[in-house]
ZALO-713910 format. One line per 2 residues: number of its first residue (from 1); their letters; for each residue x, y, z of N, C-alpha, C, O. Coordinates in steps of 0.001 Angstrom, whole numbers, plus 500000, padded with zeros to 6 digits. Layout:
BEGIN
NUM> A> X,Y,Z,X,Y,Z,X,Y,Z,X,Y,Z ~ ...
% end
This chain:
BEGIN
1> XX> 684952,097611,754156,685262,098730,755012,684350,099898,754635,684183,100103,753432 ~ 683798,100612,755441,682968,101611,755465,683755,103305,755770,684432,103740,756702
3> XX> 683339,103811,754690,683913,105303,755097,683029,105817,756186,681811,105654,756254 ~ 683816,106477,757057,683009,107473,758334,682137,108451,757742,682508,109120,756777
5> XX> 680934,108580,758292,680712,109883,757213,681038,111086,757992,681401,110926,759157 ~ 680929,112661,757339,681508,113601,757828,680847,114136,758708,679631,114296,758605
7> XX> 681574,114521,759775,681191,115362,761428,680090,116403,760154,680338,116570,758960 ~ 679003,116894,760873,678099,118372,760656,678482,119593,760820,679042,119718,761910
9> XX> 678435,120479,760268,679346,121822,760765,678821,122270,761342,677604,122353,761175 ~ 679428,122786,762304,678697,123802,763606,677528,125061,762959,677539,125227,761740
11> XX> 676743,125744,763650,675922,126506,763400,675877,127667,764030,676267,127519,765188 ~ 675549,128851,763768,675014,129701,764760,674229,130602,763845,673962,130456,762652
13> XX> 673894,131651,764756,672896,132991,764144,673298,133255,762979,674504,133051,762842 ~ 672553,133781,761712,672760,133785,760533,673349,135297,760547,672487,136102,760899
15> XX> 674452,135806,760286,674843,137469,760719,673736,138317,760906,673482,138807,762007 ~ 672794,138601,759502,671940,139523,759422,671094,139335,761018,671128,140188,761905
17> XX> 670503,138274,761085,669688,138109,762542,670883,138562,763418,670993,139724,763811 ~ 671556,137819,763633,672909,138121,764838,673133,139819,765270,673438,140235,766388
19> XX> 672892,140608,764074,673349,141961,764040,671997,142789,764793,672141,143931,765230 ~ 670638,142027,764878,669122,142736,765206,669319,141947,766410,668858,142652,767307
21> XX> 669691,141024,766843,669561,140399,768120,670775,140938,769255,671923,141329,769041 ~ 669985,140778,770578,670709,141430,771832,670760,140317,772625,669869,139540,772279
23> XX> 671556,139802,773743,671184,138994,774890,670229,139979,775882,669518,139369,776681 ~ 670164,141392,775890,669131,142058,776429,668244,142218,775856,668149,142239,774629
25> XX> 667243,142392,776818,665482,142210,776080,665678,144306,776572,666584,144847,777206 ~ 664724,144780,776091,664538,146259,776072,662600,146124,775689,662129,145279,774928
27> XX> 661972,146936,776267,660574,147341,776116,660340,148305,775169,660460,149530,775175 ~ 659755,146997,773844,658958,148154,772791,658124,148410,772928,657432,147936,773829
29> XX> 657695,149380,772038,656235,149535,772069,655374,149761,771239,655295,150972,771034 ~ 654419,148957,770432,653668,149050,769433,652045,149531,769310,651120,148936,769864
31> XX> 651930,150517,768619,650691,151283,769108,649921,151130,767320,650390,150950,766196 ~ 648303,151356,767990,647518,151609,766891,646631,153059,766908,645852,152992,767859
33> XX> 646522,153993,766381,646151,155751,766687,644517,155356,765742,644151,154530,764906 ~ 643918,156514,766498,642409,156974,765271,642425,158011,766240,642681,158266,767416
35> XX> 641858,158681,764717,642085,160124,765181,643146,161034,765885,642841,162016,766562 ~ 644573,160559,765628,645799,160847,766096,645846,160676,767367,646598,161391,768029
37> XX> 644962,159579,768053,645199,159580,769263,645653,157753,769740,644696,157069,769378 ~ 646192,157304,770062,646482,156022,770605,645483,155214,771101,645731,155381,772295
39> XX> 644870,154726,771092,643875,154045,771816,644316,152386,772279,643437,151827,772936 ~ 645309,151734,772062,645694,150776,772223,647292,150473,771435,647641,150470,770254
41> XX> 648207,150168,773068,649382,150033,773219,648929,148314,773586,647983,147634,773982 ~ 650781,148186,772997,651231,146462,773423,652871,147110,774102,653396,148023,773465
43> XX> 653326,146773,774915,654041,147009,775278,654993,145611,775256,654228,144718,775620 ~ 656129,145112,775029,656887,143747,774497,658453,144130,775187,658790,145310,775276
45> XX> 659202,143207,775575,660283,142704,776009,660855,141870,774466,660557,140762,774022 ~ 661704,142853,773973,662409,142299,772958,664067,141761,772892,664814,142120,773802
47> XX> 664519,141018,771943,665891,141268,771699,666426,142164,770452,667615,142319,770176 ~ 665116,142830,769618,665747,143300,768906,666108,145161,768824,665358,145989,769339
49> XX> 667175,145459,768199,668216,146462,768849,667571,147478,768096,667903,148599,768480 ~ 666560,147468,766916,666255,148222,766194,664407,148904,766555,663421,148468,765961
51> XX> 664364,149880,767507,663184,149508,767517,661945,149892,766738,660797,149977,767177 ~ 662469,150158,765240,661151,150172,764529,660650,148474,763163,659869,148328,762223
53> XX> 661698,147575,763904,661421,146326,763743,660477,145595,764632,660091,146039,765713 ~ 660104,144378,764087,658763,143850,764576,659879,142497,765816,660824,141730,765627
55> XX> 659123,142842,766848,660006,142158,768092,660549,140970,767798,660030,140171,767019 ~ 661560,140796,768368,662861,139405,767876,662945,138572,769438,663325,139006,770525
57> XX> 662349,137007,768997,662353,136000,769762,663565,135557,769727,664362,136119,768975 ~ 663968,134491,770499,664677,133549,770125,664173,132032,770363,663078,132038,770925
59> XX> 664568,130986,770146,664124,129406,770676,664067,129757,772151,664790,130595,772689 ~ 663334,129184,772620,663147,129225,774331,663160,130242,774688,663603,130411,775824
61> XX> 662626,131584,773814,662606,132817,774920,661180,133009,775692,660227,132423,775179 ~ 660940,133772,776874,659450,133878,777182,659239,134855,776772,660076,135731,776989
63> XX> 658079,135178,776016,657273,136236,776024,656283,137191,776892,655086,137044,777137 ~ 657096,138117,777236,656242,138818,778749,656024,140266,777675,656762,140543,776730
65> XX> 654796,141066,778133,654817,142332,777979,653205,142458,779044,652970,141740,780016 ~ 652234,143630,778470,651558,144019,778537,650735,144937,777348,651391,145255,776357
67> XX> 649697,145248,777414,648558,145620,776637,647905,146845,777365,647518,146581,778504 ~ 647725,148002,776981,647186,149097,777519,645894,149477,776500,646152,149681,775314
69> XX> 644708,149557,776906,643520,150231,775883,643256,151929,776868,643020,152133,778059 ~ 643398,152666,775945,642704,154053,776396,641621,154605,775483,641778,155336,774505
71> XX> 640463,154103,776000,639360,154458,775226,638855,156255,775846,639092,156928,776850 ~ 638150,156414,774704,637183,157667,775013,636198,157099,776188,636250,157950,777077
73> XX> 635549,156317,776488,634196,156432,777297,634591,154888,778198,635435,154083,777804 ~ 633977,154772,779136,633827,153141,780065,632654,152515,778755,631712,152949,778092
75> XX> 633709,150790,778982,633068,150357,778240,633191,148932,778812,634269,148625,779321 ~ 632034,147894,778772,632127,146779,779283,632471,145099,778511,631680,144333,777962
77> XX> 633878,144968,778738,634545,143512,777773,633784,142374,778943,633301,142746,780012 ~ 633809,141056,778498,633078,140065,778154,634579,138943,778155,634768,137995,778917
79> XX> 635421,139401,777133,636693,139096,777559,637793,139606,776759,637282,140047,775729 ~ 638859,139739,776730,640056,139876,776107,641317,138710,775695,642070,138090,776446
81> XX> 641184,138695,773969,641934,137510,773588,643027,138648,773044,642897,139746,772502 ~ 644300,137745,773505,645311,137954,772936,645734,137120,772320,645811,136073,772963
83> XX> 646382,136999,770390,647319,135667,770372,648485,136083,769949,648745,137286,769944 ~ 649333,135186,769544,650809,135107,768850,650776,134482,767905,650237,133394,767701
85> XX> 651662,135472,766909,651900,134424,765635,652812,134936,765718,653043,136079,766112 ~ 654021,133496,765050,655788,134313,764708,655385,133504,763444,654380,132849,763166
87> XX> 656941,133888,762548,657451,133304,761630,658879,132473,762263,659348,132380,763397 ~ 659168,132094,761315,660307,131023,762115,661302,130837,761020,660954,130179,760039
89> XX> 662692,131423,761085,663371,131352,759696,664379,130220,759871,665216,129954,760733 ~ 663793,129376,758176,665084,128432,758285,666077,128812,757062,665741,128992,755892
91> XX> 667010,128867,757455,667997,129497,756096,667953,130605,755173,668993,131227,755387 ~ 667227,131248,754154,666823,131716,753681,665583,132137,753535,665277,133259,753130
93> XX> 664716,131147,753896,663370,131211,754040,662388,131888,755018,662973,131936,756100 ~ 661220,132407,755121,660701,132575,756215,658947,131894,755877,657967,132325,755270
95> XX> 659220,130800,756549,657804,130289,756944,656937,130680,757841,657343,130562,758997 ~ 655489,131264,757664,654796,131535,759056,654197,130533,759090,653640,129941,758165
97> XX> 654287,130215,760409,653878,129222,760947,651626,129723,761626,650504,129255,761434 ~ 652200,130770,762323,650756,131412,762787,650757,131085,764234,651869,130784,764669
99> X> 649805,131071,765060,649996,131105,766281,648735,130234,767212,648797,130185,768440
% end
């Protein structure tokens, strides 16, 4: 006779994440300045509630925003790369993965 082995325990958001995460996304906005002036905004659709944290995904969320450059002078791109890198936490850990 074989013992059953035991059902898995259910899971969810780890509190600390649970407490930065929203089911609403809200528009951050992350900027880089020279010369106290902005020259390039990212603008992001987040879930997280805090917004001087770095934007909060979830599994299957999409990533929508936009990118604003305000330069001093016209200048001619060739092209514009954007990428993504997350980290991805399992338990305690945070692995970056990269993008």
């Amino acid at each position: 006779m074989t013992t059953p082995e035991p059902e898995l325990p259910g899971y969810s958001l780890r509190p600390s994440l649970a407490s930065q995460a929203t089911a609403e996304r809200s528009e951050r906005v992350y900027s880089l300045e020279s010369k106290g002036r902005r020259w390039i905004s990212m603008f992001v659709k987040s879930r997280s509630t805090n917004p001087t944290l770095a934007p909060l995904f979830l599994e299957h969320d999409i990533i929508s925003g936009r990118v604003e450059l305000d330069l001093d002078k016209s200048e001619t791109f060739k092209a514009v790369t954007i990428s993504v890198s997350f980290v991805r936490l399992f338990g305690k850990r945070l692995i970056d993965i990269g993008g």
